[in-house]
C-alpha angles and dihedrals in degrees: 000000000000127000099220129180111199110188109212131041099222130125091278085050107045088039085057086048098050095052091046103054101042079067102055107266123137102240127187118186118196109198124176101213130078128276123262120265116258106243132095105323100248091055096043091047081058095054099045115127112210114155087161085062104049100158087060097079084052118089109273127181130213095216120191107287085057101049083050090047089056099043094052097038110032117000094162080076094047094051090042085051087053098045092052089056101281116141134197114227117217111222096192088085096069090051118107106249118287140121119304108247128195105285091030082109089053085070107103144090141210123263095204126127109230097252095063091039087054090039092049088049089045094052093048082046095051097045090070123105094211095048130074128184117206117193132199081038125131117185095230093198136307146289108246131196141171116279100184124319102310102022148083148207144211112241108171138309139272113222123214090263086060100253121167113227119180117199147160100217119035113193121187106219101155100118133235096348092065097208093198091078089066103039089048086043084055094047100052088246116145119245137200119241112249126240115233147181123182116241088213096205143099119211127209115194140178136190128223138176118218112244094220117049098179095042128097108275111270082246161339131310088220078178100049101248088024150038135224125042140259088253132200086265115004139022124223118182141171133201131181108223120190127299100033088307131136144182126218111183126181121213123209143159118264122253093029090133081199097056086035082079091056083099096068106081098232091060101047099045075052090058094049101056090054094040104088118255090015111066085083092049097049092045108118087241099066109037152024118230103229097207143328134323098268112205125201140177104235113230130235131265107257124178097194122227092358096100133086113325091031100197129212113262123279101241103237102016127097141172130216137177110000098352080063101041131336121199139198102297080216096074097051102230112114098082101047083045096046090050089043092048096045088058099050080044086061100050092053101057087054088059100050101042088171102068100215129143092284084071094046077046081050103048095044085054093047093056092049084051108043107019098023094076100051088040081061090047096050097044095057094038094053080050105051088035080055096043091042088053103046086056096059098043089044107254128140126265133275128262097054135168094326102358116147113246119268106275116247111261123232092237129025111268108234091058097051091060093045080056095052091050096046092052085071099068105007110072092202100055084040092059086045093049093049103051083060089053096050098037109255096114138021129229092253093055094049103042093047090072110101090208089046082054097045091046077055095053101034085053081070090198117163093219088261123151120257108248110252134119110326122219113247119272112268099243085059094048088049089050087046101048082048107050090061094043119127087251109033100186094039097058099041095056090046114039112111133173118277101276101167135042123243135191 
Protein backbone atom coordinates (compact mmCIF):
# COMPACT_ATOMS: atom_id res chain seq x y z
CA UNK A 1 0.00 0.00 0.00
CA UNK A 2 1.16 3.07 -1.20
CA UNK A 3 0.94 6.75 0.76
CA UNK A 4 -0.05 9.23 -2.58
CA UNK A 5 -0.67 13.22 -2.67
CA UNK A 6 -2.59 14.27 -5.79
CA UNK A 7 -2.73 18.15 -6.04
CA UNK A 8 -5.87 19.14 -7.63
CA UNK A 9 -9.45 17.79 -7.19
CA UNK A 10 -10.58 17.79 -11.07
CA UNK A 11 -11.74 15.43 -12.88
CA UNK A 12 -7.87 13.96 -13.61
CA UNK A 13 -7.41 14.14 -9.72
CA UNK A 14 -10.38 12.72 -8.25
CA UNK A 15 -10.39 9.94 -11.22
CA UNK A 16 -6.85 9.11 -10.01
CA UNK A 17 -8.31 9.04 -6.58
CA UNK A 18 -10.89 7.01 -7.23
CA UNK A 19 -8.87 4.37 -8.82
CA UNK A 20 -6.44 4.51 -6.17
CA UNK A 21 -8.23 4.12 -3.57
CA UNK A 22 -10.49 1.51 -4.67
CA UNK A 23 -6.98 -0.49 -4.63
CA UNK A 24 -5.90 0.03 -1.45
CA UNK A 25 -3.79 2.86 -1.52
CA UNK A 26 -3.95 5.57 1.05
CA UNK A 27 -4.81 8.72 -1.16
CA UNK A 28 -4.93 12.51 0.00
CA UNK A 29 -6.14 15.06 -2.45
CA UNK A 30 -5.35 19.08 -1.70
CA UNK A 31 -7.75 21.27 -3.89
CA UNK A 32 -7.90 24.84 -3.71
CA UNK A 33 -11.55 25.47 -4.41
CA UNK A 34 -14.48 25.10 -2.17
CA UNK A 35 -16.41 22.06 -1.40
CA UNK A 36 -19.34 21.31 -2.93
CA UNK A 37 -22.68 22.26 -1.29
CA UNK A 38 -24.54 19.41 0.46
CA UNK A 39 -28.07 18.99 -1.53
CA UNK A 40 -29.16 16.62 -4.42
CA UNK A 41 -26.22 16.34 -6.60
CA UNK A 42 -27.56 18.28 -9.78
CA UNK A 43 -28.33 21.15 -7.78
CA UNK A 44 -25.18 21.12 -5.78
CA UNK A 45 -23.02 20.66 -9.05
CA UNK A 46 -24.99 24.31 -10.07
CA UNK A 47 -24.02 25.96 -7.25
CA UNK A 48 -20.61 24.98 -7.14
CA UNK A 49 -18.29 27.67 -6.89
CA UNK A 50 -15.11 26.91 -8.46
CA UNK A 51 -13.02 30.20 -9.65
CA UNK A 52 -9.61 27.77 -9.76
CA UNK A 53 -11.67 25.59 -12.69
CA UNK A 54 -12.83 28.10 -15.01
CA UNK A 55 -13.32 26.01 -18.00
CA UNK A 56 -15.77 24.07 -16.00
CA UNK A 57 -18.74 26.58 -16.35
CA UNK A 58 -17.89 26.30 -20.50
CA UNK A 59 -19.88 23.21 -22.73
CA UNK A 60 -17.70 19.84 -22.50
CA UNK A 61 -18.37 16.81 -23.97
CA UNK A 62 -17.51 12.79 -22.59
CA UNK A 63 -16.72 11.33 -26.19
CA UNK A 64 -16.35 7.85 -26.67
CA UNK A 65 -13.13 6.89 -25.21
CA UNK A 66 -14.41 8.31 -22.15
CA UNK A 67 -17.87 6.64 -21.98
CA UNK A 68 -15.85 3.50 -22.57
CA UNK A 69 -13.37 4.60 -19.91
CA UNK A 70 -16.17 4.84 -17.52
CA UNK A 71 -17.92 1.82 -18.38
CA UNK A 72 -14.75 -0.45 -18.06
CA UNK A 73 -13.27 1.30 -15.03
CA UNK A 74 -15.71 2.50 -13.07
CA UNK A 75 -19.48 1.89 -14.29
CA UNK A 76 -20.94 2.53 -10.87
CA UNK A 77 -20.03 6.69 -12.14
CA UNK A 78 -21.48 6.28 -15.29
CA UNK A 79 -24.68 4.88 -13.90
CA UNK A 80 -24.65 7.30 -11.33
CA UNK A 81 -24.12 10.00 -14.37
CA UNK A 82 -27.17 8.46 -15.98
CA UNK A 83 -29.49 8.29 -12.74
CA UNK A 84 -28.92 12.07 -11.93
CA UNK A 85 -30.33 13.02 -15.80
CA UNK A 86 -27.27 12.28 -17.88
CA UNK A 87 -27.94 10.59 -21.36
CA UNK A 88 -25.82 8.74 -23.77
CA UNK A 89 -26.23 9.85 -27.34
CA UNK A 90 -26.10 7.53 -29.61
CA UNK A 91 -23.73 8.91 -33.17
CA UNK A 92 -24.80 5.98 -35.49
CA UNK A 93 -27.60 7.79 -36.26
CA UNK A 94 -25.95 10.24 -38.01
CA UNK A 95 -24.06 7.34 -40.22
CA UNK A 96 -25.17 6.89 -43.86
CA UNK A 97 -27.08 3.17 -44.05
CA UNK A 98 -24.85 -0.08 -43.87
CA UNK A 99 -24.45 -3.20 -41.73
CA UNK A 100 -23.82 -2.78 -38.00
CA UNK A 101 -20.37 -3.99 -37.27
CA UNK A 102 -18.69 -4.92 -33.54
CA UNK A 103 -17.93 -1.23 -31.71
CA UNK A 104 -20.48 0.14 -33.30
CA UNK A 105 -21.95 0.11 -29.82
CA UNK A 106 -18.85 1.90 -28.58
CA UNK A 107 -20.30 5.01 -30.60
CA UNK A 108 -21.77 7.32 -28.08
CA UNK A 109 -21.06 10.07 -25.97
CA UNK A 110 -22.05 11.56 -22.79
CA UNK A 111 -24.71 14.60 -22.48
CA UNK A 112 -23.48 15.74 -19.32
CA UNK A 113 -22.41 19.19 -18.54
CA UNK A 114 -18.80 19.08 -16.82
CA UNK A 115 -20.12 20.12 -12.79
CA UNK A 116 -22.35 16.97 -12.33
CA UNK A 117 -19.89 14.86 -14.07
CA UNK A 118 -16.90 16.33 -11.20
CA UNK A 119 -19.48 16.20 -8.40
CA UNK A 120 -20.54 12.50 -9.39
CA UNK A 121 -16.79 11.60 -9.43
CA UNK A 122 -16.34 13.62 -5.97
CA UNK A 123 -19.14 11.81 -4.25
CA UNK A 124 -17.84 8.23 -5.40
CA UNK A 125 -14.24 9.75 -4.18
CA UNK A 126 -15.45 10.80 -0.96
CA UNK A 127 -17.24 7.81 -0.20
CA UNK A 128 -13.66 5.78 0.21
CA UNK A 129 -12.34 4.86 3.35
CA UNK A 130 -8.56 5.17 2.17
CA UNK A 131 -9.03 8.62 0.51
CA UNK A 132 -9.40 11.79 1.95
CA UNK A 133 -10.14 15.43 0.04
CA UNK A 134 -9.03 18.42 1.72
CA UNK A 135 -10.37 21.80 0.38
CA UNK A 136 -9.17 25.34 0.78
CA UNK A 137 -6.15 23.75 0.52
CA UNK A 138 -2.52 25.09 -2.38
CA UNK A 139 0.70 22.69 -2.51
CA UNK A 140 3.23 25.47 -1.95
CA UNK A 141 5.96 23.51 -3.14
CA UNK A 142 7.44 20.05 -2.37
CA UNK A 143 9.49 17.78 0.29
CA UNK A 144 12.97 16.83 -1.31
CA UNK A 145 15.64 14.02 -0.28
CA UNK A 146 18.70 12.45 -1.48
CA UNK A 147 18.20 9.29 -4.46
CA UNK A 148 21.43 8.30 -4.83
CA UNK A 149 24.71 10.98 -4.99
CA UNK A 150 23.60 13.36 -7.45
CA UNK A 151 20.05 12.89 -7.35
CA UNK A 152 16.77 13.69 -5.68
CA UNK A 153 13.71 12.77 -4.97
CA UNK A 154 10.21 14.03 -4.34
CA UNK A 155 8.93 13.08 -0.59
CA UNK A 156 5.96 14.71 -0.03
CA UNK A 157 4.64 18.11 -0.31
CA UNK A 158 4.36 21.40 1.88
CA UNK A 159 0.67 23.27 1.52
CA UNK A 160 0.21 27.21 1.68
CA UNK A 161 -0.72 26.96 5.28
CA UNK A 162 2.51 25.50 5.77
CA UNK A 163 1.46 21.73 6.37
CA UNK A 164 3.98 19.04 6.29
CA UNK A 165 2.87 15.99 4.15
CA UNK A 166 5.04 13.18 3.85
CA UNK A 167 4.38 10.63 0.75
CA UNK A 168 5.62 8.20 -1.26
CA UNK A 169 4.05 9.14 -4.46
CA UNK A 170 3.51 13.10 -5.34
CA UNK A 171 0.98 13.72 -8.64
CA UNK A 172 0.52 17.07 -10.01
CA UNK A 173 -3.31 17.31 -10.98
CA UNK A 174 -3.80 20.74 -10.82
CA UNK A 175 -4.82 21.51 -14.66
CA UNK A 176 -3.46 23.84 -17.27
CA UNK A 177 -1.36 25.77 -14.97
CA UNK A 178 0.88 22.67 -14.24
CA UNK A 179 1.94 23.67 -10.74
CA UNK A 180 5.01 21.16 -10.73
CA UNK A 181 7.13 23.59 -12.97
CA UNK A 182 7.16 25.91 -10.32
CA UNK A 183 7.60 23.66 -7.24
CA UNK A 184 10.76 21.67 -9.21
CA UNK A 185 12.03 25.42 -10.37
CA UNK A 186 11.94 26.24 -6.24
CA UNK A 187 13.58 23.36 -5.40
CA UNK A 188 16.56 23.59 -7.66
CA UNK A 189 15.14 20.32 -9.67
CA UNK A 190 15.76 20.24 -13.43
CA UNK A 191 12.82 20.35 -15.76
CA UNK A 192 12.09 19.41 -19.51
CA UNK A 193 11.07 21.98 -21.75
CA UNK A 194 7.39 21.59 -22.81
CA UNK A 195 6.13 21.12 -26.36
CA UNK A 196 3.38 23.62 -27.46
CA UNK A 197 1.02 24.76 -30.24
CA UNK A 198 -1.38 27.83 -29.88
CA UNK A 199 -5.36 27.03 -30.22
CA UNK A 200 -5.80 30.65 -31.88
CA UNK A 201 -9.26 31.04 -30.97
CA UNK A 202 -11.50 32.62 -28.44
CA UNK A 203 -15.01 30.79 -27.53
CA UNK A 204 -18.37 32.56 -26.29
CA UNK A 205 -21.12 30.10 -24.78
CA UNK A 206 -24.17 30.20 -23.40
CA UNK A 207 -26.64 27.50 -21.46
CA UNK A 208 -30.18 27.05 -21.91
CA UNK A 209 -32.86 24.77 -20.63
CA UNK A 210 -35.29 23.75 -22.80
CA UNK A 211 -38.91 25.08 -21.70
CA UNK A 212 -40.78 21.70 -22.66
CA UNK A 213 -39.27 18.55 -21.41
CA UNK A 214 -41.59 16.39 -22.71
CA UNK A 215 -41.88 18.17 -26.09
CA UNK A 216 -40.01 17.23 -29.54
CA UNK A 217 -36.64 18.86 -29.52
CA UNK A 218 -36.77 22.44 -31.10
CA UNK A 219 -34.57 20.76 -33.72
CA UNK A 220 -32.13 18.25 -35.44
CA UNK A 221 -28.61 16.80 -34.25
CA UNK A 222 -27.40 17.13 -37.84
CA UNK A 223 -23.81 15.68 -35.84
CA UNK A 224 -25.10 13.02 -34.11
CA UNK A 225 -24.72 14.37 -30.12
CA UNK A 226 -24.75 18.54 -31.72
CA UNK A 227 -25.92 20.84 -33.91
CA UNK A 228 -24.42 23.47 -36.01
CA UNK A 229 -20.99 23.04 -38.14
CA UNK A 230 -16.99 24.02 -37.94
CA UNK A 231 -17.64 26.55 -40.55
CA UNK A 232 -14.97 28.61 -43.33
CA UNK A 233 -14.86 31.40 -40.78
CA UNK A 234 -16.66 30.69 -37.69
CA UNK A 235 -17.92 27.65 -35.66
CA UNK A 236 -21.13 27.48 -34.13
CA UNK A 237 -22.03 24.22 -32.04
CA UNK A 238 -24.48 22.96 -29.89
CA UNK A 239 -24.47 20.22 -27.35
CA UNK A 240 -27.26 18.91 -25.07
CA UNK A 241 -25.75 18.33 -21.57
CA UNK A 242 -27.82 16.43 -18.85
CA UNK A 243 -31.34 17.53 -17.31
CA UNK A 244 -33.07 19.40 -20.73
CA UNK A 245 -29.70 21.71 -20.98
CA UNK A 246 -27.97 22.50 -23.37
CA UNK A 247 -24.90 24.35 -24.37
CA UNK A 248 -24.52 26.38 -27.37
CA UNK A 249 -20.80 27.79 -27.68
CA UNK A 250 -19.28 30.41 -30.89
CA UNK A 251 -15.77 30.19 -32.04
CA UNK A 252 -13.83 33.26 -33.51
CA UNK A 253 -10.56 34.49 -34.13
CA UNK A 254 -9.00 36.87 -31.51
CA UNK A 255 -8.65 40.02 -32.08
CA UNK A 256 -11.83 40.15 -34.58
CA UNK A 257 -13.27 43.75 -32.54
CA UNK A 258 -16.74 42.58 -34.36
CA UNK A 259 -16.88 38.80 -32.80
CA UNK A 260 -15.57 40.14 -30.08
CA UNK A 261 -19.52 41.31 -29.46
CA UNK A 262 -20.65 37.88 -29.65
CA UNK A 263 -20.57 38.20 -25.26
CA UNK A 264 -23.33 40.56 -24.99
CA UNK A 265 -26.88 38.25 -25.24
CA UNK A 266 -28.56 40.12 -27.88
CA UNK A 267 -25.70 39.44 -30.26
CA UNK A 268 -25.26 36.14 -29.79
CA UNK A 269 -28.63 35.14 -29.85
CA UNK A 270 -28.10 37.38 -33.33
CA UNK A 271 -25.53 35.15 -34.35
CA UNK A 272 -27.66 31.96 -33.68
CA UNK A 273 -30.65 32.64 -35.77
CA UNK A 274 -28.40 33.21 -38.79
CA UNK A 275 -25.69 29.87 -37.78
CA UNK A 276 -27.35 26.69 -39.51
CA UNK A 277 -29.39 23.89 -37.04
CA UNK A 278 -29.46 26.59 -34.02
CA UNK A 279 -31.60 29.54 -34.88
CA UNK A 280 -35.05 26.99 -33.49
CA UNK A 281 -33.20 26.02 -30.17
CA UNK A 282 -32.26 29.34 -29.25
CA UNK A 283 -35.83 30.73 -30.11
CA UNK A 284 -37.42 32.21 -26.82
CA UNK A 285 -40.00 29.78 -27.19
CA UNK A 286 -38.28 27.12 -26.76
CA UNK A 287 -35.83 27.74 -24.25
CA UNK A 288 -34.40 29.83 -20.94
CA UNK A 289 -31.00 31.12 -21.05
CA UNK A 290 -29.52 29.94 -17.75
CA UNK A 291 -26.90 32.75 -17.38
CA UNK A 292 -24.73 34.97 -19.26
CA UNK A 293 -22.71 34.57 -22.38
CA UNK A 294 -19.26 33.41 -20.69
CA UNK A 295 -16.16 34.25 -22.90
CA UNK A 296 -12.79 32.54 -22.62
CA UNK A 297 -9.35 32.53 -24.31
CA UNK A 298 -8.75 28.78 -25.30
CA UNK A 299 -5.53 27.53 -24.24
CA UNK A 300 -2.65 25.85 -26.31
CA UNK A 301 -1.95 22.59 -26.85
CA UNK A 302 1.08 21.67 -24.56
CA UNK A 303 2.62 18.04 -24.32
CA UNK A 304 4.76 18.68 -21.03
CA UNK A 305 8.36 17.61 -20.74
CA UNK A 306 8.31 16.35 -23.67
CA UNK A 307 10.13 19.43 -25.48
CA UNK A 308 13.86 20.34 -26.04
CA UNK A 309 16.17 19.30 -23.07
CA UNK A 310 13.97 16.42 -22.32
CA UNK A 311 15.25 15.49 -18.32
CA UNK A 312 15.40 12.44 -16.74
CA UNK A 313 12.17 11.71 -14.36
CA UNK A 314 11.86 13.03 -11.08
CA UNK A 315 11.69 9.81 -8.99
CA UNK A 316 8.11 10.19 -6.93
CA UNK A 317 6.30 13.07 -8.95
CA UNK A 318 3.56 12.62 -11.87
CA UNK A 319 1.50 14.33 -13.70
CA UNK A 320 -2.05 13.39 -14.98
CA UNK A 321 -4.93 15.15 -17.08
CA UNK A 322 -3.80 18.97 -18.15
CA UNK A 323 -0.59 19.15 -16.11
CA UNK A 324 0.37 16.19 -18.60
CA UNK A 325 -1.08 17.54 -21.99
CA UNK A 326 -3.61 19.84 -22.60
CA UNK A 327 -5.44 20.00 -26.24
CA UNK A 328 -7.73 22.58 -28.40
CA UNK A 329 -11.14 22.88 -26.05
CA UNK A 330 -12.71 23.04 -29.53
CA UNK A 331 -12.29 19.69 -30.28
CA UNK A 332 -13.79 18.39 -27.20
CA UNK A 333 -11.05 15.79 -26.02
CA UNK A 334 -9.42 16.85 -22.73
CA UNK A 335 -12.10 15.53 -20.36
CA UNK A 336 -12.67 12.03 -21.83
CA UNK A 337 -8.15 11.97 -21.95
CA UNK A 338 -7.68 13.12 -18.86
CA UNK A 339 -10.25 10.37 -17.44
CA UNK A 340 -8.62 7.76 -19.77
CA UNK A 341 -4.93 8.84 -18.64
CA UNK A 342 -5.71 8.96 -14.84
CA UNK A 343 -6.79 5.20 -15.11
CA UNK A 344 -3.59 3.77 -17.00
CA UNK A 345 -1.88 6.03 -14.39
CA UNK A 346 -3.22 4.18 -12.23
CA UNK A 347 -2.23 0.91 -13.50
CA UNK A 348 1.04 1.82 -13.60
CA UNK A 349 1.57 2.78 -10.21
CA UNK A 350 0.20 -0.68 -9.25
CA UNK A 351 2.97 -2.19 -11.27
CA UNK A 352 5.89 -0.30 -9.91
CA UNK A 353 5.06 -0.27 -6.01
CA UNK A 354 8.42 1.09 -5.44
CA UNK A 355 8.19 4.38 -6.90
CA UNK A 356 11.37 4.68 -8.19
CA UNK A 357 12.52 6.36 -11.51
CA UNK A 358 11.18 3.25 -13.71
CA UNK A 359 7.85 4.57 -12.80
CA UNK A 360 8.83 8.46 -13.63
CA UNK A 361 10.58 6.09 -17.47
CA UNK A 362 6.74 4.51 -17.44
CA UNK A 363 4.77 7.28 -17.13
CA UNK A 364 6.81 9.42 -19.76
CA UNK A 365 6.20 6.48 -22.10
CA UNK A 366 2.48 6.23 -21.21
CA UNK A 367 1.82 9.89 -22.18
CA UNK A 368 3.75 9.44 -25.84
CA UNK A 369 1.79 6.81 -26.18
CA UNK A 370 -1.70 7.75 -25.00
CA UNK A 371 -1.90 11.99 -25.07
CA UNK A 372 1.26 12.68 -27.99
CA UNK A 373 -0.69 11.75 -30.69
CA UNK A 374 -3.63 13.80 -30.10
CA UNK A 375 -1.22 16.67 -29.03
CA UNK A 376 0.00 16.19 -32.68
CA UNK A 377 -3.60 16.21 -33.86
CA UNK A 378 -4.55 19.18 -32.14
CA UNK A 379 -1.43 21.23 -33.04
CA UNK A 380 -1.85 20.91 -36.71
CA UNK A 381 -6.02 21.23 -36.52
CA UNK A 382 -5.97 24.74 -34.34
CA UNK A 383 -3.48 25.69 -37.23
CA UNK A 384 -5.31 24.86 -40.40
CA UNK A 385 -8.88 26.04 -38.48
CA UNK A 386 -6.63 29.42 -37.93
CA UNK A 387 -5.14 29.54 -41.56
CA UNK A 388 -8.74 28.56 -43.16
CA UNK A 389 -10.25 31.48 -41.18
CA UNK A 390 -7.92 34.22 -41.80
CA UNK A 391 -8.58 33.59 -45.42
CA UNK A 392 -12.05 34.13 -45.24
CA UNK A 393 -12.00 37.43 -42.89
CA UNK A 394 -9.30 38.77 -44.88
CA UNK A 395 -5.96 38.45 -42.71
CA UNK A 396 -2.86 37.58 -43.77
CA UNK A 397 -1.50 34.40 -43.70
CA UNK A 398 0.12 32.67 -41.31
CA UNK A 399 3.66 32.25 -40.85
CA UNK A 400 4.44 35.34 -40.82
CA UNK A 401 7.78 37.47 -39.81
CA UNK A 402 8.82 35.09 -37.04
CA UNK A 403 6.08 32.60 -37.08
CA UNK A 404 6.94 29.55 -36.32
CA UNK A 405 6.49 26.72 -39.72
CA UNK A 406 2.85 24.65 -40.14
CA UNK A 407 3.06 21.98 -38.23
CA UNK A 408 3.17 18.30 -40.24
CA UNK A 409 -0.07 16.77 -40.27
CA UNK A 410 -0.66 13.18 -39.14
CA UNK A 411 -2.07 12.28 -42.24
CA UNK A 412 -1.55 13.82 -45.52
CA UNK A 413 -3.96 16.28 -46.17
CA UNK A 414 -5.49 15.54 -49.23
CA UNK A 415 -6.56 12.15 -47.92
CA UNK A 416 -8.08 13.32 -44.84
CA UNK A 417 -10.44 15.37 -46.69
CA UNK A 418 -11.20 12.68 -49.10
CA UNK A 419 -11.98 10.99 -46.03
CA UNK A 420 -14.25 13.64 -44.75
CA UNK A 421 -16.13 13.66 -48.04
CA UNK A 422 -16.43 9.78 -48.36
CA UNK A 423 -17.99 9.46 -44.56
CA UNK A 424 -20.87 10.96 -45.95
CA UNK A 425 -21.93 8.21 -48.15
CA UNK A 426 -19.57 5.30 -47.27
CA UNK A 427 -20.55 3.77 -43.55
CA UNK A 428 -17.11 2.29 -43.10
CA UNK A 429 -14.90 5.51 -43.65
CA UNK A 430 -17.70 7.25 -41.60
CA UNK A 431 -17.12 4.88 -38.56
CA UNK A 432 -13.36 5.50 -39.15
CA UNK A 433 -13.75 8.84 -39.28
CA UNK A 434 -15.55 8.90 -36.43
CA UNK A 435 -13.30 6.85 -33.93
CA UNK A 436 -10.84 9.48 -34.66
CA UNK A 437 -13.30 11.95 -33.80
CA UNK A 438 -14.28 10.43 -30.50
CA UNK A 439 -11.00 9.29 -29.51
CA UNK A 440 -10.82 5.50 -29.98
CA UNK A 441 -8.38 5.58 -32.58
CA UNK A 442 -6.01 7.71 -33.78
CA UNK A 443 -5.36 8.82 -37.43
CA UNK A 444 -2.43 6.86 -37.65
CA UNK A 445 -4.30 3.66 -36.64
CA UNK A 446 -7.01 4.17 -39.00
CA UNK A 447 -5.33 5.28 -41.95
CA UNK A 448 -2.96 2.77 -41.75
CA UNK A 449 -5.68 0.13 -42.80
CA UNK A 450 -5.27 -0.76 -46.57
CA UNK A 451 -9.39 -1.65 -46.81
CA UNK A 452 -10.16 1.80 -44.76
CA UNK A 453 -7.90 3.41 -47.81
CA UNK A 454 -9.60 1.52 -50.70
CA UNK A 455 -13.16 2.33 -49.20
CA UNK A 456 -11.35 6.20 -49.56
CA UNK A 457 -10.52 5.83 -53.07
CA UNK A 458 -13.54 3.70 -54.36
CA UNK A 459 -15.81 6.51 -52.71
CA UNK A 460 -14.27 8.66 -55.80
CA UNK A 461 -15.39 12.29 -53.79
CA UNK A 462 -13.92 15.16 -54.88
CA UNK A 463 -13.58 16.51 -51.40
CA UNK A 464 -16.53 18.48 -52.01
CA UNK A 465 -19.07 19.57 -49.12
CA UNK A 466 -22.38 17.78 -48.73
CA UNK A 467 -25.51 20.48 -49.78
CA UNK A 468 -27.34 21.50 -46.73
CA UNK A 469 -27.98 24.94 -44.93
CA UNK A 470 -24.86 27.26 -45.36
CA UNK A 471 -23.62 29.53 -42.55
CA UNK A 472 -24.01 32.90 -43.26
CA UNK A 473 -21.02 34.86 -45.26
CA UNK A 474 -18.50 36.52 -42.81
CA UNK A 475 -19.04 40.06 -43.78
CA UNK A 476 -23.24 39.32 -42.57
CA UNK A 477 -22.35 37.78 -39.48
CA UNK A 478 -20.24 40.54 -38.86
CA UNK A 479 -23.40 43.11 -39.79
CA UNK A 480 -25.58 40.95 -37.59
CA UNK A 481 -23.24 40.61 -34.30
CA UNK A 482 -22.94 44.57 -34.81
CA UNK A 483 -26.00 45.73 -35.16
CA UNK A 484 -26.95 44.37 -31.50
CA UNK A 485 -23.48 45.60 -29.84
CA UNK A 486 -23.61 47.57 -27.05
CA UNK A 487 -22.37 50.46 -29.31
CA UNK A 488 -23.63 50.05 -32.39
CA UNK A 489 -21.98 52.63 -34.10
CA UNK A 490 -18.67 52.12 -32.28
CA UNK A 491 -18.25 49.05 -33.11
CA UNK A 492 -19.48 49.28 -36.95
CA UNK A 493 -16.94 52.11 -37.93
CA UNK A 494 -14.17 50.23 -36.15
CA UNK A 495 -14.32 46.52 -36.63
CA UNK A 496 -11.63 45.30 -38.61
CA UNK A 497 -10.35 41.39 -39.60
CA UNK A 498 -8.22 39.59 -37.18
CA UNK A 499 -4.76 40.96 -38.10
CA UNK A 500 -2.51 39.71 -34.89
CA UNK A 501 -2.29 36.58 -32.85
CA UNK A 502 -3.02 36.47 -29.51
CA UNK A 503 -2.59 34.24 -27.10
Amino acid sequence: MTSIVIAGGGTAGLALALALGARGHRVRVLERSEPPPDGPLVKSAELWERPSVPQAGHDHILNALGVRTLRSRAPAVLDAALAEGARLADLTTAAPPGPVEPGDEELVTLLVRRPVLDLVLHRAVESLPGVTLSHRTTVAGVLTAPSGPTRLRVTGVVTDGGERIPADLVVDASGRRCASRSWLAAAGLPAAGDLTGPSRLHAFGRFYRLRDPDGPPPGPLNRGNAAGGIWDHYSAVLHPADNEVFAITFGALPGDRAMAALRTPAAFTAACRLSPYLADWADERAAEPLGPVRAIAMPPNILRGAGPGRQRPVAGLLRAGDAACVTDPMFGRGLSLALAHAFRLADLIEEHPAVDEWLGLAAAELADRVLRPWYELGVHDSWSRAERWRAAAGAPPLPGPGRPVPPVPPVPGPVRVAASAAAATDRAVWRGTTRIGTGLATPAEVFADPEFLARVRAAGTDGSVPSGPRPPTYAQLRRAIAAHAPDHTHTHTHTHAPDREEG
